[in-house]
C-alpha positions as CSV (number, residue, x, y, z in Angstrom):
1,X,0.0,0.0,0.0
2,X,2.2,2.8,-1.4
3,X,1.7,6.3,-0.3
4,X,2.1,7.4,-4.0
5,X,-0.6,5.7,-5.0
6,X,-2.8,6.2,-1.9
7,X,-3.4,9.3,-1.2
8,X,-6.3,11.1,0.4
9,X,-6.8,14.9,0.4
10,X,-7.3,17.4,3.5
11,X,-11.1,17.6,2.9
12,X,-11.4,13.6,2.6
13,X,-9.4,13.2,5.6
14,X,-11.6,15.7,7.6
15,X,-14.7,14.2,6.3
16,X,-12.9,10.3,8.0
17,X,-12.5,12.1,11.1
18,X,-16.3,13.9,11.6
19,X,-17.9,10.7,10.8
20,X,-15.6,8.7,13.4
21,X,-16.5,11.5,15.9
22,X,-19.8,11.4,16.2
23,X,-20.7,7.7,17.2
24,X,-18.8,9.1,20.5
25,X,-20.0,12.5,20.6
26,X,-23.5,11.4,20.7
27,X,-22.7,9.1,23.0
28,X,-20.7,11.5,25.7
29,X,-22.1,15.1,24.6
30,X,-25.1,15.2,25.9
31,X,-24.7,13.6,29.1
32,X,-21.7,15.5,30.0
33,X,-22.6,18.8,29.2
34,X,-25.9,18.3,31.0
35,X,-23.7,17.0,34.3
36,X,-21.1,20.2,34.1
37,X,-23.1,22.6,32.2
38,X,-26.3,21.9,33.6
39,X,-29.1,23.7,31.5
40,X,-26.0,25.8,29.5
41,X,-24.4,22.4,28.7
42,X,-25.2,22.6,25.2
43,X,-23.0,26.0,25.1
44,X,-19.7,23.5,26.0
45,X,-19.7,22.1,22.5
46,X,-19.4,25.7,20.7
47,X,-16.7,26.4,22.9
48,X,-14.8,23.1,21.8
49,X,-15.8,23.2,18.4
50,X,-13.6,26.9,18.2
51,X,-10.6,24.8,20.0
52,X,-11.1,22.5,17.2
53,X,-10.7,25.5,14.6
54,X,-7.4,26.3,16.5
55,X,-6.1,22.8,16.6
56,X,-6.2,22.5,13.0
57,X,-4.2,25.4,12.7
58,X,-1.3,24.5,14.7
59,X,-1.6,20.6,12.8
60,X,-1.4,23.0,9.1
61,X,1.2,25.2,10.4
62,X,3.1,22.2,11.9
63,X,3.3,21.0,7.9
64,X,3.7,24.3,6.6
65,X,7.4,23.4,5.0
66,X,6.3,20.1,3.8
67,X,6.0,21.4,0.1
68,X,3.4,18.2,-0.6
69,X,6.1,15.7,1.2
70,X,4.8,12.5,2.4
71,X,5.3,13.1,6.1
72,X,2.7,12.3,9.1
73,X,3.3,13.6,12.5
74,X,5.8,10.9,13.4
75,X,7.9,12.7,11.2
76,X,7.6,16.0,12.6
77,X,8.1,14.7,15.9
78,X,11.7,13.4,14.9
79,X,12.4,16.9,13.4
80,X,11.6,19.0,16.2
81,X,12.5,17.1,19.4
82,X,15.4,14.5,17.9
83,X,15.6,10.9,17.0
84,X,15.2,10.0,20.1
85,X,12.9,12.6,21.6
86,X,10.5,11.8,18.4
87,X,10.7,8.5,19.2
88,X,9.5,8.9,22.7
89,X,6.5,11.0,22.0
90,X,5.6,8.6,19.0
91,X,5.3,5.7,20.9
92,X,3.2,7.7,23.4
93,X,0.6,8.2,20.7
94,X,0.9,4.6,19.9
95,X,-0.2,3.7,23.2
96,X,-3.1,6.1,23.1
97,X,-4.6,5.1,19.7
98,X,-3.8,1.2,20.6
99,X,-5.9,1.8,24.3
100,X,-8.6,3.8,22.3
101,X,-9.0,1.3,19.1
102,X,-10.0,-1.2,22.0
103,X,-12.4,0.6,24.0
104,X,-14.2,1.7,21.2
105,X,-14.3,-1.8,20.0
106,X,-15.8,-2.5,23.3
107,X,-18.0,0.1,23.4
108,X,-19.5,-0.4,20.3
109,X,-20.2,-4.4,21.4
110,X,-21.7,-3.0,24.7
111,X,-24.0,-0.7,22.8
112,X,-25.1,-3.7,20.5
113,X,-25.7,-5.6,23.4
114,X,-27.8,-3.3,25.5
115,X,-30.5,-2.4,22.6
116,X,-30.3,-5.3,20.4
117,X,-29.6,-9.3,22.1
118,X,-29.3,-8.3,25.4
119,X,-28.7,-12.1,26.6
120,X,-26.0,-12.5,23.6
121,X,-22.1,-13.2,24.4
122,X,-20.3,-9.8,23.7
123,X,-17.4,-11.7,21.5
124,X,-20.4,-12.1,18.8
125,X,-21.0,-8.5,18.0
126,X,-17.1,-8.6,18.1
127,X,-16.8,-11.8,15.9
128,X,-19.3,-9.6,13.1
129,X,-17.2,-6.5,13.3
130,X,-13.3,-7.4,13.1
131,X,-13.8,-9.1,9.4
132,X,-15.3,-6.2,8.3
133,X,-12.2,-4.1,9.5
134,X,-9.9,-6.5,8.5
135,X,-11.0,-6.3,5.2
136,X,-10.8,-2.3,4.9
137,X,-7.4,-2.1,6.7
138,X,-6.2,-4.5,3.8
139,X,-7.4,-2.2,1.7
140,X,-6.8,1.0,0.3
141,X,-7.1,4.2,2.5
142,X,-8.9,6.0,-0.1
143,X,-11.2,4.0,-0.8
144,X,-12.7,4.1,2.9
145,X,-12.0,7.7,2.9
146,X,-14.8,7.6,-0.1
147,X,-16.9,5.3,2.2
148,X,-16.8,8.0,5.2
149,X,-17.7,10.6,2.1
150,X,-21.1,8.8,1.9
151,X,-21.8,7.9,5.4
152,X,-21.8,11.6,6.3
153,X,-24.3,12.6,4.0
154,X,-26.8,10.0,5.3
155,X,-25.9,10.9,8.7
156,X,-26.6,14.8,8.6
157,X,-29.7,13.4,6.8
158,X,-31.0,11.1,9.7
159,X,-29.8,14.1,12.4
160,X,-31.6,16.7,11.2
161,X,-34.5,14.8,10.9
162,X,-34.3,13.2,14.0
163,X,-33.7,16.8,15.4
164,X,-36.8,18.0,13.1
165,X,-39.3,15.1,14.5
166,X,-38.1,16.0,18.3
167,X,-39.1,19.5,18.1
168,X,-42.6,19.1,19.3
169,X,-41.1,17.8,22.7
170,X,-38.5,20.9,22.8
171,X,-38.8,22.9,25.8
172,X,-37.0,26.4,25.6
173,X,-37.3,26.7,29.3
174,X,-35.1,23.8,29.5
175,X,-31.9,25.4,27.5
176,X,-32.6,29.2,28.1
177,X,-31.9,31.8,29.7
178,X,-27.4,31.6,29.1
179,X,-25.9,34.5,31.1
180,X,-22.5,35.4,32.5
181,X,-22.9,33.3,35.4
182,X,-23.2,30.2,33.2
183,X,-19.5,30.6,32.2
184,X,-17.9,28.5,34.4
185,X,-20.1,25.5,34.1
186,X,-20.2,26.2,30.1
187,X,-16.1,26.1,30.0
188,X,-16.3,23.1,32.4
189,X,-18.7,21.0,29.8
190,X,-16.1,22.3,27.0
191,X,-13.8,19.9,28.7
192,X,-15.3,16.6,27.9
193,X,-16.1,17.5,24.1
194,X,-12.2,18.6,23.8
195,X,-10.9,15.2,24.9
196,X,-12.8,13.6,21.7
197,X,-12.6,16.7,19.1
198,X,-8.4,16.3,20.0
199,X,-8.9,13.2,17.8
200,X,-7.9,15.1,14.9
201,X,-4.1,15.2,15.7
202,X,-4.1,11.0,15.3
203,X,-5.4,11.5,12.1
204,X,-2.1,13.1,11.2
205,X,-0.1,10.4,11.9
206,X,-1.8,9.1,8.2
207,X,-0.1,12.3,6.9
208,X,2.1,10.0,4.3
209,X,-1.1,9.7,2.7
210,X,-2.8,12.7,2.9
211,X,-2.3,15.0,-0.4
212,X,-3.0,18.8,1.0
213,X,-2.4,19.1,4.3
214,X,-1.2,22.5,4.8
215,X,-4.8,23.0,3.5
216,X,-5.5,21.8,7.5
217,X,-6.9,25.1,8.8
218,X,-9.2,26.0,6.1
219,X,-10.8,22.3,6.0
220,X,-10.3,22.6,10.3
221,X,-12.5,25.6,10.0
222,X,-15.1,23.9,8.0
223,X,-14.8,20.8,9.9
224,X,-15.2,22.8,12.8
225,X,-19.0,24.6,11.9
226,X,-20.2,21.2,11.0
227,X,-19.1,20.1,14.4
228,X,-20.7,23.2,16.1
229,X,-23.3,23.3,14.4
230,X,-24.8,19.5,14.0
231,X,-24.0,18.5,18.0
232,X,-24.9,21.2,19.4
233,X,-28.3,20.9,18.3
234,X,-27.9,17.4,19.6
235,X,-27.0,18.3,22.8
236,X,-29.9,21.4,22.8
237,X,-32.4,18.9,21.8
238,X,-31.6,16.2,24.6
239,X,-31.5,18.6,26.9
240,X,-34.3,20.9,26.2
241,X,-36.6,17.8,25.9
242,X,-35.8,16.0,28.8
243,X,-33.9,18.5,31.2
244,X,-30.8,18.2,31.9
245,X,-31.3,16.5,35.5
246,X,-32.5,13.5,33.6
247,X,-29.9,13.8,30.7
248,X,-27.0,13.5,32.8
249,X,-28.0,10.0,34.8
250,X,-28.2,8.8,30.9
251,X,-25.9,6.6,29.2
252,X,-27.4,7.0,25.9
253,X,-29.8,10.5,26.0
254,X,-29.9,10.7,22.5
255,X,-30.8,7.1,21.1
256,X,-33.3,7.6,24.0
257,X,-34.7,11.1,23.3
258,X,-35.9,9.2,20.1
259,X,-37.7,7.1,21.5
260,X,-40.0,10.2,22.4
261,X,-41.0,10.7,18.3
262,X,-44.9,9.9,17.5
263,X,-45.3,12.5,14.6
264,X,-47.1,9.3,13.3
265,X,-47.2,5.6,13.2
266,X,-44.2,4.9,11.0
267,X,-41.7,7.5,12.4
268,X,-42.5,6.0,15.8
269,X,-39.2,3.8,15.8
270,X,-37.0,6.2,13.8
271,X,-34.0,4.9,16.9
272,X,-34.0,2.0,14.5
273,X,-32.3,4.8,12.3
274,X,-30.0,5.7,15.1
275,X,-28.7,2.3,15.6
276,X,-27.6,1.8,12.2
277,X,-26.0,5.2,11.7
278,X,-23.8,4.5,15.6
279,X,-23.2,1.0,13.9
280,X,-21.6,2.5,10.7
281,X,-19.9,5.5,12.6
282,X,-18.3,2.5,15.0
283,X,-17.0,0.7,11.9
284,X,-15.5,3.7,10.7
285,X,-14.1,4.8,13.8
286,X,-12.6,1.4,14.8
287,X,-11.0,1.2,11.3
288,X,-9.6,5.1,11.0
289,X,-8.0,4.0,14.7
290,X,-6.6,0.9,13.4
291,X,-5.2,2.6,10.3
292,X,-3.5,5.0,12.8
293,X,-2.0,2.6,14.7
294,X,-0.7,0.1,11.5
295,X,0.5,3.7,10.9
296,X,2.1,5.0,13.8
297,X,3.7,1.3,14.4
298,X,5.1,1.3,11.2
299,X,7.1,4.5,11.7
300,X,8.0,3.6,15.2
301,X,9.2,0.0,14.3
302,X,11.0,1.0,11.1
303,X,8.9,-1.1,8.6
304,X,8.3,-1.0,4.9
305,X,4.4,-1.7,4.4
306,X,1.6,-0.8,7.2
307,X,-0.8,-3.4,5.1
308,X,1.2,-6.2,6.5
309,X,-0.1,-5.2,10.4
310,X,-3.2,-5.7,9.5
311,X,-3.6,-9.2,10.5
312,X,-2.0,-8.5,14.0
313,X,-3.8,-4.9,14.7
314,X,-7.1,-6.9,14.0
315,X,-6.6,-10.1,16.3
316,X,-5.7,-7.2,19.3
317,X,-8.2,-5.5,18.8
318,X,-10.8,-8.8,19.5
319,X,-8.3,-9.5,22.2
320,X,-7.9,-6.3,23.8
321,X,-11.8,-5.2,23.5
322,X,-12.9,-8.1,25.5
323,X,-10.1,-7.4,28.4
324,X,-9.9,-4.0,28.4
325,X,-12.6,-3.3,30.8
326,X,-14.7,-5.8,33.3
327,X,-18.1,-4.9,32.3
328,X,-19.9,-1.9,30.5
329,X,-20.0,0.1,33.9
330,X,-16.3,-0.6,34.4
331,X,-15.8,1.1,31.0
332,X,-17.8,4.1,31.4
333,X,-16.0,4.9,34.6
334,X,-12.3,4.5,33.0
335,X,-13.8,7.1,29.9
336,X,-15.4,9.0,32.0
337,X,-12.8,10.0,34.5
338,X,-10.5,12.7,35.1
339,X,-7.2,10.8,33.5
340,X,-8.8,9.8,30.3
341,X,-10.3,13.2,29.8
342,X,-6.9,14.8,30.9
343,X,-5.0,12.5,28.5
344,X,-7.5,13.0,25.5
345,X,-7.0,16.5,26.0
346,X,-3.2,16.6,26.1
347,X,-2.8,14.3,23.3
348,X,-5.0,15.7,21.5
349,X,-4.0,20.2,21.9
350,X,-1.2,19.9,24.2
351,X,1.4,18.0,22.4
352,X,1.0,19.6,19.4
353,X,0.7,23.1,20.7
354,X,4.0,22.2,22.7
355,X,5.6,20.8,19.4
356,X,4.4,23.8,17.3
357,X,6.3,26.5,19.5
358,X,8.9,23.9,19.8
359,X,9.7,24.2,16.0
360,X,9.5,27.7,15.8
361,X,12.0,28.2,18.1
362,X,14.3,25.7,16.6
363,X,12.8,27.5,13.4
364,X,12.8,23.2,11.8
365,X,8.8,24.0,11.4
């Protein structure tokens, strides 16, 4: 699989990482931002969605030199901080994207498993999943970047009419008034949506393969609305329909904020919709991370071909989702708490912020 002959752009690459993000940011957004926001926790996604914007700057200025070279972040790494330093910091990431391409494997068993067989062994939703991205991380990157291409124009179709259908429950009352004093609890909601909007910086690590990516901060900034936009009226509409006292005892609020719809008798199991859209936004998520990581190992390890860690990256991942946490409360506690959020968050804008002033004072960036 050579990067010549492989390439995705900017905008295809941005388009990979949305998609991948919003299995977990409907998941996490609106229960969060209703337990640290409160009524204004819908505000805490705006506020990330800007750090997003600003991320994708420092990842475009970070490859401003490039010329079109086929670098990823790996690579920038070993320019800024050394052979050695790079080398550090690289495994580090591989770490990361290794512990997160298992729990999401988990999670997405546990969510098949709690609205679909709930008296089914977890390995089978496992067993019907790996294949699939076995298959696609044998393949070629492009090709699924075209797949995420699709699946977000049948997403924004099945949001915004999900969103549409839910209006009739909407309470303004519930989201509104926002003052001054709600600034605090605002940025504090703005925490948990940075630790899975930082997601864009693995994504870099596939920068061998990406085409344009100085073009990072204008396709960041579109990225960015989309993000702003789309989940915030998520998160409003959970929480203006239900309150956000109920939202954030939720594990789910939006797959069960649908359940609410009667506009009439065929709309009245539109979750159905849900579920398949969480199932196809898993796939892609699982696969982008185990891209990343055939990625990321095969600068770290000094090999020729990432298509040949397939095989390996797969059978962990099986392995690794069914030990990685003891049961589905188990795992919502490890995501949930104030390492993993801290972690996300200085993977994700830290590092590279760090990296970025690092260069320019070396002047290598």
């Amino acid at each position: 699989m050579g990067s010549r002959n492989n390439k995705i752009s900017m905008r295809q690459t941005m388009i990979m990482y949305i998609v991948a993000c919003l299995s977990p940011a409907t998941r996490l957004f609106p229960s969060m931002g209703a337990r640290y926001g409160r009524h204004a926790g819908w505000a805490g996604v705006l506020v990330g969605a800007a750090a997003l914007a600003a991320l994708a700057h420092i990842l475009a200025a970070l490859f401003k030199k490039d010329d079109g070279a086929p670098r990823g972040l790996a690579d920038v790494f070993g320019s800024v901080f050394g052979r050695i330093g790079g080398k550090l910091i690289t495994a580090a990431y591989l770490l990361w994207a290794v512990l997160l391409y298992a729990l999401y494997i988990r999670y997405y068993a546990e969510r098949m498993l709690a609205t679909i067989f709930t008296t089914a062994d977890i390995r089978f939703f496992m067993l019907a999943m790996m294949p699939l991205v076995f298959i696609a991380a044998r393949g070629r990157l492009e090709v699924f970047a075209r797949f995420s291409e699709v699946s977000i124009l049948l997403f924004t179709v099945i949001l915004l009419a999900l969103a549409m259908c839910l209006m009739p429950t909407f309470k303004t009352e519930n989201v509104w008034p926002v003052t001054h004093l709600d600034a605090v609890p605002i940025l504090k909601s703005s925490y948990p949506v940075l630790g899975i909007l930082g997601y864009l910086t693995l994504f870099f690590f596939l920068g061998e393969h990406i085409s344009n990516k100085r073009d990072a901060a204008r396709q960041g900034r579109k990225a960015a609305v989309y993000i702003g936009v789309m989940l915030t009226l998520i998160t409003a509409i959970c929480i203006g329909t239900l309150s956000w006292r109920v939202v954030e005892r939720m594990p789910a609020p939006f797959f069960s904020t649908t359940k609410l719809i009667t506009v009439m008798q065929p709309l009245d199991r539109l979750e159905a919709l849900l579920l398949s859209e969480w199932v196809i936004s898993d796939f892609i998520i699982i696969t982008a991370l185990a891209f990343i990581v055939m990625n990321i190992a095969k600068k770290f390890f000094n090999l020729k071909e990432e298509r040949r860690l397939a095989a390996p990256v797969v059978f962990f991942g099986f392995v690794g989702g069914i030990y990685v946490a003891a049961d589905r409360f188990a795992l919502e506690a490890f995501s949930n708490s104030a390492a993993a959020l801290a972690v996300n968050v200085a993977m994700g804008f830290g590092v590279p912020a760090l990296t970025l002033l690092a260069g320019k004072i070396r002047r290598v960036v």
